[in-house]
C-alpha positions as CSV (number, residue, x, y, z in Angstrom):
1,X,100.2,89.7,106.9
2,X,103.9,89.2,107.6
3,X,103.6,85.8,109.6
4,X,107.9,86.0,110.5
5,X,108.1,89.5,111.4
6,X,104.8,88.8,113.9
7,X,106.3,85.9,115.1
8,X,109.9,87.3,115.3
9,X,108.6,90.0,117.6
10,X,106.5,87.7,119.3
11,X,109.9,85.5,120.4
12,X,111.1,89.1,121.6
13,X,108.0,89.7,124.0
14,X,109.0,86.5,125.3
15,X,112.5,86.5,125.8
16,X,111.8,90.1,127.2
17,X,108.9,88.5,129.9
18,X,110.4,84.8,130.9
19,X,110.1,85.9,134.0
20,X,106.8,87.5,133.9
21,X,103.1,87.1,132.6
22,X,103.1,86.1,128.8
23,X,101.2,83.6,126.7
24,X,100.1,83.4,123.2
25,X,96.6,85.1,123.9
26,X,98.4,88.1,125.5
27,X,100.9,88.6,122.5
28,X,98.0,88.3,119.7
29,X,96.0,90.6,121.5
30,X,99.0,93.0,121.7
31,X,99.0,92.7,117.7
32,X,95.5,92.6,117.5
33,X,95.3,89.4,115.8
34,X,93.5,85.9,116.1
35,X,94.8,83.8,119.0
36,X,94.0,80.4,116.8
37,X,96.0,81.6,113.7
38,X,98.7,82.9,115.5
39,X,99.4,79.7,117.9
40,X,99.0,77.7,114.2
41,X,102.1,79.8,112.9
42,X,104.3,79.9,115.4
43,X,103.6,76.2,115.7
44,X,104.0,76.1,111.9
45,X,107.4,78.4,111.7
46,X,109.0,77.4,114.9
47,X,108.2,73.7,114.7
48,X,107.0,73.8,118.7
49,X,104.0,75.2,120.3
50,X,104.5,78.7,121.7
51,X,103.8,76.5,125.6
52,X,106.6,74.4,124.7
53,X,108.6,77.3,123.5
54,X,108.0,79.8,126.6
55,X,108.7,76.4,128.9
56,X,111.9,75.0,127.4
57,X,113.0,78.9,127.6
58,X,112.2,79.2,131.2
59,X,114.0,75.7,131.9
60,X,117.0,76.5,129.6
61,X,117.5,79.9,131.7
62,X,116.7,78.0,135.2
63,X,119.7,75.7,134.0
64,X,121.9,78.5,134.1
65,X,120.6,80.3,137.6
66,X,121.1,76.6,139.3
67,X,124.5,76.2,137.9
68,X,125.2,79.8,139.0
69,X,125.1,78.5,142.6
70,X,123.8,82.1,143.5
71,X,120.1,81.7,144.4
72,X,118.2,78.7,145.9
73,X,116.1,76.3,144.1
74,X,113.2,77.1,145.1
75,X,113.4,80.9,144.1
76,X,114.5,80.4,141.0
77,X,111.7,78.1,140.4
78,X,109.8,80.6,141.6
79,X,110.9,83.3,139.3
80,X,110.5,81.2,136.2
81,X,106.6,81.1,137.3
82,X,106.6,77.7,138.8
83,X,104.1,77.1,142.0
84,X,106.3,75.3,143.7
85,X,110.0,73.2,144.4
86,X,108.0,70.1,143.2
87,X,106.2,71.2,140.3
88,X,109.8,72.7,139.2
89,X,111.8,69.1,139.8
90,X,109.6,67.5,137.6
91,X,109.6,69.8,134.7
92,X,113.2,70.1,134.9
93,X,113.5,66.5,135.3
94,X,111.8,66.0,132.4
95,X,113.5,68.4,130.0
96,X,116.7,67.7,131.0
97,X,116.9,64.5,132.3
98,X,118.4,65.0,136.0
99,X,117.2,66.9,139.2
100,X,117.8,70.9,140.3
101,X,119.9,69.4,142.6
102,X,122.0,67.2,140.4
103,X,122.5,69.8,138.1
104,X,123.7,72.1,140.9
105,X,126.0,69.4,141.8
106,X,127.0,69.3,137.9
107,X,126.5,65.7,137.5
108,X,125.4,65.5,134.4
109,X,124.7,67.8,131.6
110,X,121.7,69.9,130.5
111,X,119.4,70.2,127.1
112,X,119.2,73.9,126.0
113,X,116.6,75.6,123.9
114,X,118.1,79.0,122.5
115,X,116.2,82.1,121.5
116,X,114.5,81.5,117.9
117,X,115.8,83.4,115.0
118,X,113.9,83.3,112.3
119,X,115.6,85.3,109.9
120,X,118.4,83.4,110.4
121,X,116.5,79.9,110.7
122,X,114.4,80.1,107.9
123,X,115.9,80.3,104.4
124,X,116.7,77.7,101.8
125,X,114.5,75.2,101.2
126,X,111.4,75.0,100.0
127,X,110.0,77.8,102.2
128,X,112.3,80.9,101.7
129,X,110.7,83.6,104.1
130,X,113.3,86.4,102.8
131,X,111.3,86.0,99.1
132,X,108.1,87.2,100.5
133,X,110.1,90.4,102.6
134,X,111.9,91.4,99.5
135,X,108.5,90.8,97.6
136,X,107.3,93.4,99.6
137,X,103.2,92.5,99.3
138,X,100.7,90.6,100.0
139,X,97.3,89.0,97.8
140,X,94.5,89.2,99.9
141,X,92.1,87.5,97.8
142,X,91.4,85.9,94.6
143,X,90.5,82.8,92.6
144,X,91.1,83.0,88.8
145,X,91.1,80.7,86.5
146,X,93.6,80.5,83.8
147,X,94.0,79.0,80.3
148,X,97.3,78.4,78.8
149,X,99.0,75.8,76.2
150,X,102.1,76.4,77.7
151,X,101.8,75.8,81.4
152,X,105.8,75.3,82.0
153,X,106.1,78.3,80.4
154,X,103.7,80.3,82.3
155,X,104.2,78.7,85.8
156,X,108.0,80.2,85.2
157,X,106.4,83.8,84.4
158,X,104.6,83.9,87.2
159,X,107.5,82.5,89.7
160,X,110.1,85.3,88.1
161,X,107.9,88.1,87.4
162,X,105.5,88.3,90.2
163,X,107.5,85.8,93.0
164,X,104.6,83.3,93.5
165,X,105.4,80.0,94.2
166,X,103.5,77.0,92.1
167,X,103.3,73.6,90.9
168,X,102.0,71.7,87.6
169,X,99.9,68.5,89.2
170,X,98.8,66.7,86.3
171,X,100.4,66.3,82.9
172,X,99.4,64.1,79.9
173,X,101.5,61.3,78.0
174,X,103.4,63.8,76.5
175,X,104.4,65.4,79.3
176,X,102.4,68.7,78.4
177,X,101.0,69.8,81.7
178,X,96.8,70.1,81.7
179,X,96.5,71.3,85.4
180,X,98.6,73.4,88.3
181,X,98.2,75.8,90.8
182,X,100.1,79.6,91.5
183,X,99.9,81.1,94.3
184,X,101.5,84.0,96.4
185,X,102.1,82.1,99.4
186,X,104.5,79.1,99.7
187,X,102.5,75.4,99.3
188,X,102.9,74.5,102.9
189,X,101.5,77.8,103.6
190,X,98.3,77.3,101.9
191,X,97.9,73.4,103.3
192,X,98.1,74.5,106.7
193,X,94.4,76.1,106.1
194,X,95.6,79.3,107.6
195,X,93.6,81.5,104.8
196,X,90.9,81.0,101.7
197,X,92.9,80.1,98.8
198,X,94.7,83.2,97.2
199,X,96.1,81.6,93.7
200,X,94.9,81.0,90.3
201,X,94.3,77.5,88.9
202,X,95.4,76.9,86.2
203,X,94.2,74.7,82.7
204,X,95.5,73.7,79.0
205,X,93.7,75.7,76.8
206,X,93.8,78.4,74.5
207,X,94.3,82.0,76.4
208,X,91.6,84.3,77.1
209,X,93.4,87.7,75.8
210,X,91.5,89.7,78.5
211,X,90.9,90.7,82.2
212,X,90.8,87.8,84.3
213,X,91.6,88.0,87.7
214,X,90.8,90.8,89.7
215,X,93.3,90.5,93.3
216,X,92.9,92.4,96.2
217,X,96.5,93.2,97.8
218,X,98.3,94.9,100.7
219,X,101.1,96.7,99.5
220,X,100.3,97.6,95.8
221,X,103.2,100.6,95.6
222,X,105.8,97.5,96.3
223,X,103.8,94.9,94.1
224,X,104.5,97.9,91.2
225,X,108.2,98.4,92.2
226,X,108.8,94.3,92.2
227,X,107.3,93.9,88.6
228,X,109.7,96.9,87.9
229,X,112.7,95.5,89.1
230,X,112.2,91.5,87.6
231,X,112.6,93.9,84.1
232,X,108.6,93.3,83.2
233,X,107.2,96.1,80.8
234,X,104.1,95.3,80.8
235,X,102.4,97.2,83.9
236,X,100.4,99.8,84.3
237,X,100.9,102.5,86.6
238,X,99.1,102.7,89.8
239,X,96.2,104.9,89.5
240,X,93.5,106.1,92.1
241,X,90.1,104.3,91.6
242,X,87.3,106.5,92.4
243,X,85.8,104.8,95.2
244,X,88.9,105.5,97.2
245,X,90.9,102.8,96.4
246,X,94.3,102.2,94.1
247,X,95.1,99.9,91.7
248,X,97.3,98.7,88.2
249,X,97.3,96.0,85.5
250,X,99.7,93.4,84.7
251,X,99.6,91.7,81.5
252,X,100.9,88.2,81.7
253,X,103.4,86.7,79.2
254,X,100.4,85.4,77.4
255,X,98.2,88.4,77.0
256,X,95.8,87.8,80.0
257,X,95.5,91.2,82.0
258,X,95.7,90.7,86.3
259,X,94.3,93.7,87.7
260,X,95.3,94.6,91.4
261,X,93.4,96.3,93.9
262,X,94.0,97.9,97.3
């Protein structure tokens, strides 16, 4: 599921409805997902709660309307879906730190909350959003586990050829790692709890030269075209599974075979 483009368009309901009915069980209805998960992400991704976001808006665009001089208090509390001129003073009071009036008055300044970007907002870092967009899919499930003697080695294979994310947890004396996680979502992604884990643990020990893993995906087509691109031979190509479905075969840089499913 693409968590930033959800949550992007969920900002744009917003900014489009300040004035009007809008909450985070409306907008996950309107995408037809669940109201928990969504108020976790946002939450998560916005580093606020979607309240918090849809208020600071509403105050930060009241700011403006008082300063304006052009309507009365009241009505703009009003508009902002505020019951009344009391309820109004002390939420504005509160977010920016001086009355309707004295801001009218332009005694002292205001706070501001400006329309998220996330795009724009999140990159760098140890979450970079754009890697999953130009990765182009999804794993759904899985829950392999994986041998290797070569764990650096492999973590690196799976980071360049496939665009996981992963770490090594444990090493021994000799720095040779014994245990780590991949997975296709970033590590904070997986802690929040949002989804059953989707990676593959990973041990020391010799490879097992065979199938393995067998993942469930959205977006196999792009999955193919990624591998593709990162200059990775050894795919198959998507076929069309009898029982409807489609899938392909990845063999990893130490002979295990992933197969895909969608």
């Amino acid at each position: 599921m693409d968590w930033v483009r959800i949550i992007q368009d969920a900002i744009e309901d917003i900014e489009a409805n300040l004035c009007g009915d809008i909450s985070a069980d409306i907008i996950a209805e309107r995408h037809h997902i669940s109201s928990y998960y969504f108020q976790k992400m946002f939450s998560a991704l916005c580093d606020m709660t979607i309240s918090e976001y849809i208020r600071n808006r509403r105050l930060s665009e009241a700011a403006f309307e008082i300063k304006d001089g052009k309507a009365n208090i009241l009505d703009i509390a009003l508009k902002y879906g505020f019951d009344s001129h009391e309820g109004f003073t002390k939420a504005f009071s509160r977010f920016h730190g001086c009355t309707p009036n004295m801001a009218k008055k332009s005694i002292a300044s205001l706070s501001f909350t400006p329309k998220i970007d996330l795009y724009k907002m999140i990159t760098g870092g140890k979450i970079v959003m754009n890697d999953l967009q130009k990765r182009g899919y999804l794993v759904k499930e899985t829950g392999a586990v994986y041998y290797t003697t070569d764990m650096d080695k492999t973590l690196a294979w799976f980071t360049d050829v496939l665009g996981w994310y992963g770490q090594i947890d444990a090493r021994d004396e000799n720095n040779v790692g014994m245990y780590g996680c991949v997975n296709n979502i970033p590590i904070e992604f997986e802690s929040l709890g949002l989804a059953p884990f989707t990676g593959i643990h990973m041990f020391y020990g010799e490879t097992d030269k065979r199938m393995i893993g067998f993942m469930k995906v959205e977006g196999i087509d792009q999955l193919h075209d990624f591998v593709i691109s990162r200059g990775w031979k050894e795919i198959e190509d998507v076929v069309s599974e009898p029982w409807g479905s489609k899938s392909c075969v990845v063999t990893t840089i130490d002979g295990c075979k992933l197969k895909f499913f969608e």
